[in-house]
C-alpha positions in Angstrom: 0.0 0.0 0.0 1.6 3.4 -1.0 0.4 6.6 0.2 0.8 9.7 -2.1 0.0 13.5 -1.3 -1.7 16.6 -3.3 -1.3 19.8 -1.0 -1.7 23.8 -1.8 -2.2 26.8 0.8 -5.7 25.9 1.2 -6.2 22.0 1.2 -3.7 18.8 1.9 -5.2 15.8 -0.3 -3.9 12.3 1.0 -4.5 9.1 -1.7 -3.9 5.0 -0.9 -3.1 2.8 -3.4 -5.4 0.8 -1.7 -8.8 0.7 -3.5 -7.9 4.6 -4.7 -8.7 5.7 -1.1 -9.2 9.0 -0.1 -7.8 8.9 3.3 -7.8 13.0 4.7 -8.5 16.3 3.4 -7.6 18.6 5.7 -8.6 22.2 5.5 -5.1 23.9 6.0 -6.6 27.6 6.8 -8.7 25.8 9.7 -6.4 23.3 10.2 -9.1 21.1 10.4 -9.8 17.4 8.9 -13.0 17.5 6.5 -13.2 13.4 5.8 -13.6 10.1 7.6 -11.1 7.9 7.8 -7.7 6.2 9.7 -4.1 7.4 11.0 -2.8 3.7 10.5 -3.8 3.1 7.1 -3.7 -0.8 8.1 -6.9 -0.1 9.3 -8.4 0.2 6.0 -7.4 -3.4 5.1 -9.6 -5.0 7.6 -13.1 -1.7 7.8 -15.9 -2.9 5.9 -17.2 0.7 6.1 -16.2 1.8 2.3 -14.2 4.7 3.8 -13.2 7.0 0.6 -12.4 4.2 -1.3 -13.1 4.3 -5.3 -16.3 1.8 -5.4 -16.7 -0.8 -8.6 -17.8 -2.2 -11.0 -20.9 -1.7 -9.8 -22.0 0.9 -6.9 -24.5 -0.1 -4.2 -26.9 -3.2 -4.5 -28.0 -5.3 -7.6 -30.5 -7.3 -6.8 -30.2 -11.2 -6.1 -26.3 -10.1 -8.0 -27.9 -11.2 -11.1 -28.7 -9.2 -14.3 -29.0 -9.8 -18.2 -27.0 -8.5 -20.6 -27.2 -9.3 -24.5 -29.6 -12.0 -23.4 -26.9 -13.5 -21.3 -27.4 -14.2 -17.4 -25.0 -12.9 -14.8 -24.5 -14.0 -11.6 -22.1 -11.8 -8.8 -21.0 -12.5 -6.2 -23.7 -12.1 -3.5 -22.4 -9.8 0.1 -25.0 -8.2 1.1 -28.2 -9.9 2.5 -29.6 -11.6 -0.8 -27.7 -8.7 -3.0 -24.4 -7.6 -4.1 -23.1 -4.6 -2.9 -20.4 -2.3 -4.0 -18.8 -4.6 -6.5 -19.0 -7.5 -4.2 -16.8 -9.4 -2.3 -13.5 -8.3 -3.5 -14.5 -5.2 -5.5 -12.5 -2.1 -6.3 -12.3 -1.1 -2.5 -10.4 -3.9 -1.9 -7.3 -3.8 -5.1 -4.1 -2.5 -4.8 -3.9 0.3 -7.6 -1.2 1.5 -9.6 -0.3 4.9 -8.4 2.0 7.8 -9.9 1.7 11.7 -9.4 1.8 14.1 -11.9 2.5 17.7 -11.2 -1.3 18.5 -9.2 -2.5 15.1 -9.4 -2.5 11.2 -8.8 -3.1 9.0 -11.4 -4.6 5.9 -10.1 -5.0 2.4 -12.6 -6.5 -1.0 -12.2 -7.0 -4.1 -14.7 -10.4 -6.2 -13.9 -10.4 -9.3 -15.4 -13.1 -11.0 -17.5 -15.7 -12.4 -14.6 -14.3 -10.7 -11.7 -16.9 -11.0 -9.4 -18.9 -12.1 -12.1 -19.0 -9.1 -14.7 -17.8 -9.6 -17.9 -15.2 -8.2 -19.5 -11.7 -6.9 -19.2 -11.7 -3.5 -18.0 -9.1 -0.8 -17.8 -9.9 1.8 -14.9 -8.1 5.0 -14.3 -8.9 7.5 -11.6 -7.3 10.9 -11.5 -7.7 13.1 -8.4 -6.2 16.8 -9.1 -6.0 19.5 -6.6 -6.3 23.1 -8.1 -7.4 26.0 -5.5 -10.4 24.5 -3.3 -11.4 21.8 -5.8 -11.0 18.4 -5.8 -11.5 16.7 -9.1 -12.3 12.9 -9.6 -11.4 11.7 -13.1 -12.8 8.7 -14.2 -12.4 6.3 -17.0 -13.2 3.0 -17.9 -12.9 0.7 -20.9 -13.8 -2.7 -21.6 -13.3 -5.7 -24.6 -17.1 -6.3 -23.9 -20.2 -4.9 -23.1 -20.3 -5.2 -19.2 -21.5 -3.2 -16.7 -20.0 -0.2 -15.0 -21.3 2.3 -12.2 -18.2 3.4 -10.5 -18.1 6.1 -7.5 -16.5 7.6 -4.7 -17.3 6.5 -1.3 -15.8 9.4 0.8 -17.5 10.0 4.2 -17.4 13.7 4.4 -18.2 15.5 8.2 -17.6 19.8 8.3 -17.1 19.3 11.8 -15.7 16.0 13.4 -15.2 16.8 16.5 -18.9 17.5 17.1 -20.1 14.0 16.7 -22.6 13.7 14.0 -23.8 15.3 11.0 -27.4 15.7 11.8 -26.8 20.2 12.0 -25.3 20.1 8.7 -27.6 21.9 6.6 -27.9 20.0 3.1 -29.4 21.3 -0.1 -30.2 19.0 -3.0 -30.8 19.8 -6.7 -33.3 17.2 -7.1 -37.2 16.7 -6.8 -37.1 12.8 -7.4 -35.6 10.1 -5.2 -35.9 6.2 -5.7 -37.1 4.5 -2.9 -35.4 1.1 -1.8 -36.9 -2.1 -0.6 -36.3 -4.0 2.7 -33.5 -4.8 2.2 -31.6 -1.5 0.9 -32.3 -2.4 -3.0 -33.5 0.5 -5.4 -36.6 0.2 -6.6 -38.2 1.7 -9.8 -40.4 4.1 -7.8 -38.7 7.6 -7.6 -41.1 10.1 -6.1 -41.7 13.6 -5.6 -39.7 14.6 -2.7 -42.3 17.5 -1.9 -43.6 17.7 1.1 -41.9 14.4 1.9 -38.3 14.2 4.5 -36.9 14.3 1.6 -37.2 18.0 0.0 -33.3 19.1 0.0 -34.7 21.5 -2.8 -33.8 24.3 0.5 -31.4 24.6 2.2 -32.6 22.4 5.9 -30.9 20.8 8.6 -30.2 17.5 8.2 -32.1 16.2 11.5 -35.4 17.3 10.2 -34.7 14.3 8.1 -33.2 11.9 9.9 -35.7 12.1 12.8 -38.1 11.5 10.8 -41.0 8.2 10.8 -41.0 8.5 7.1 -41.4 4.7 6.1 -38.2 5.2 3.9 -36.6 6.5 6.3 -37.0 4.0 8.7 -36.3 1.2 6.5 -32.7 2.7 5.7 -32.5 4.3 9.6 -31.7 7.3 8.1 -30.7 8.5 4.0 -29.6 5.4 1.9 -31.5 6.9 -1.2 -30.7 8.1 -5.2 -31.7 11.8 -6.1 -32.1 12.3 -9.6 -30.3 15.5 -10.0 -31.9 17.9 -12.2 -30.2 19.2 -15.4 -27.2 17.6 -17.6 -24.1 17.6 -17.8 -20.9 19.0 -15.1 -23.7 21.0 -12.9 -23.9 21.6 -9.1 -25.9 18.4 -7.3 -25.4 19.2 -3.7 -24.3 21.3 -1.5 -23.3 20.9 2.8 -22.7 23.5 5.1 -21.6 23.7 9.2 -20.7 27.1 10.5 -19.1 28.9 7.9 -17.7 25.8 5.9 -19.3 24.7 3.0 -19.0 21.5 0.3 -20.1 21.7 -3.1 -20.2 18.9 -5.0 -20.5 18.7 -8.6 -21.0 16.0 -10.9 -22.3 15.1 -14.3 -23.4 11.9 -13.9 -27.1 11.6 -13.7 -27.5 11.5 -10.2 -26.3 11.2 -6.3 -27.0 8.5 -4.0 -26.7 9.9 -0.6 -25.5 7.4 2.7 -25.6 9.3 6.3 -23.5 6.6 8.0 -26.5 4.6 9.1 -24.1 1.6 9.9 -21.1 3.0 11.2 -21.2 2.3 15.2 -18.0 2.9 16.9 -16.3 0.0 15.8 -13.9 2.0 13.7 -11.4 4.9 16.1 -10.9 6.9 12.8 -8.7 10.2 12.8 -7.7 12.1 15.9 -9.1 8.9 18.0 -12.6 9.7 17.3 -15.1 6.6 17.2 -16.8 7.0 14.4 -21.0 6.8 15.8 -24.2 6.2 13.8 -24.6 8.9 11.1 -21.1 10.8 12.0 -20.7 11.0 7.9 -22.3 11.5 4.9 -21.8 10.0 1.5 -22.2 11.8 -2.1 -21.8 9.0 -4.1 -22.1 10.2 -7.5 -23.3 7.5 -10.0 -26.4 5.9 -12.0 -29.2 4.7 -10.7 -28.8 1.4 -8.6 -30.3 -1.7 -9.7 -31.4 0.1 -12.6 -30.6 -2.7 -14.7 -32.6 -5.0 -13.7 -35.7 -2.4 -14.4 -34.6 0.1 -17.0 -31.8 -0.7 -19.1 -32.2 2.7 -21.1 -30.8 4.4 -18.0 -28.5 1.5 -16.9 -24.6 2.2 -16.7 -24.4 -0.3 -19.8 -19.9 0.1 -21.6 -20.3 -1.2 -24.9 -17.1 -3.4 -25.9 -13.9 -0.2 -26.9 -16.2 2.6 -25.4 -14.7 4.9 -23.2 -16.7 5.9 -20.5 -15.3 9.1 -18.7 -16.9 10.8 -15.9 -16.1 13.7 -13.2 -16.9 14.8 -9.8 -16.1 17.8 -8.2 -15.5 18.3 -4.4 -15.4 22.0 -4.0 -14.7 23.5 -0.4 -15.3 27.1 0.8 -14.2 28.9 4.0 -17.3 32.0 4.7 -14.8 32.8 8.4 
């Protein structure tokens, strides 16, 4: 596992080789760390908490693991309840990438095989992070020797304020007015909904704990947000944005939408950075990426890599400092 470093006068940017890991960004003019994650990066080797790793092939749960593609059946490997989860048992989080910097960024590659953890073809994945001024750019790029499936992310637990336990006083705002719901068992369904007048209306700027106390019946199935917004327009266009007392996180994307995870699962197994236990819901996750599951209901929106096609995508973590 090599560790490699992006810094500027505003932000310090820290990379593993292991699974393309964001392990810290530290906010330099508040000397303050903005993401989850370890001081012994050993730790990362045995956390089943995805924290900032580079998620794939495929991102969150397909249902039963299986799916058709060209007619043909595939089965993944199944790791989550009767589903497969963030590219299964040994998925992207869990490969030793081929690191180099270059000037302001980190070049990270990986070669998937044919049928590793049971998608097909061989895939070429690169994932740049650059630092320039307050931004942090993901880069990625795929490319496969046949149509497979690919719905890569970031898994980066992002908290404005660490040392004040969780992140239900952020305020969050969402550019979104559908969400998909998910069944019992975390899957997304092909339901989205109106989030007016529902927990779920981000469309204004609200504190996070107006939502996460809530009985909504999604909200209790996924003990707090587990859900995809469909982010409005197309394109590299603002999707969310997070604030806590005078620092804010943009994030920017143009993919077609963000699935959202508020740490529902984390429970103070994991002494993350500065010896803080990482509780229920002390991060939140803007996992940029298509909709989940959605090819086993709506392959015109599934993440679908026909065989030599490049598929290229960024996100933008973009932090301001109002003090």
């Amino acid at each position: 596992m090599n560790k490699l470093t992006l810094e500027n006068q505003w932000l310090c940017v820290t990379v593993l080789s292991y699974g393309a890991t964001i392990a810290s960004i530290v906010d330099k003019t508040l000397q303050k760390e903005l993401v989850l994650g370890f001081d012994d990066d050993q730790k990362y080797l045995s956390s089943d908490k995805y924290f900032g790793c580079t998620v794939g092939r495929g991102a969150n749960r397909i249902s039963n693991g299986h799916f058709y593609l060209n007619d043909q059946p595939y089965q993944l490997s199944i790791n989550n309840g009767p589903n497969h989860l963030h590219g299964g048992t040994f998925g992207f989080d869990k490969k030793e990438f081929d690191c180099k910097r270059e000037d302001n960024a980190i070049i990270c590659t990986y070669f998937s095989t044919h049928l590793e953890e049971g998608y097909p073809g061989n895939v070429t994945v690169r994932i740049t992070y650059t630092l320039e001024g307050h931004r942090v750019t993901i880069r990625s790029t795929c490319q496969s020797d046949r149509d497979t499936l690919i719905n890569l992310t970031n898994h980066t637990y992002f908290n404005l304020d660490q040392k004040k336990g969780t992140i239900e006083n952020h305020l969050l705002e969402i550019n979104a007015d559908r969400v998909y719901p998910v069944d019992e068992n975390g899957c997304t369904l092909n339901r989205p909904f109106d989030v007016n007048q529902t927990p779920f209306d981000f469309t204004k700027q609200k504190s996070l704990s107006e939502c996460l106390q809530s009985d909504h019946p999604q909200i209790m199935i996924a003990r707090g947000l587990d859900h995809h917004f469909k982010i409005k327009g197309l394109g590299l266009r603002l999707a969310t944005t997070l604030i806590y007392q005078g620092s804010v996180l943009n994030v920017y994307t143009d993919k077609p939408g963000v699935h959202i995870y508020t740490g529902n699962y984390l429970n103070e197994e994991d002494i993350g950075h500065d010896n803080i236990p990482y509780i229920r819901q002390s991060g939140i996750c803007f996992e940029a990426q298509y909709v989940p599951n959605s090819i086993n209901f709506d392959t015109t929106i599934a993440p679908i890599v026909k065989a030599g096609q490049l598929q290229e995508h960024l996100t933008i973590f973009e932090f301001e400092n109002m003090r």
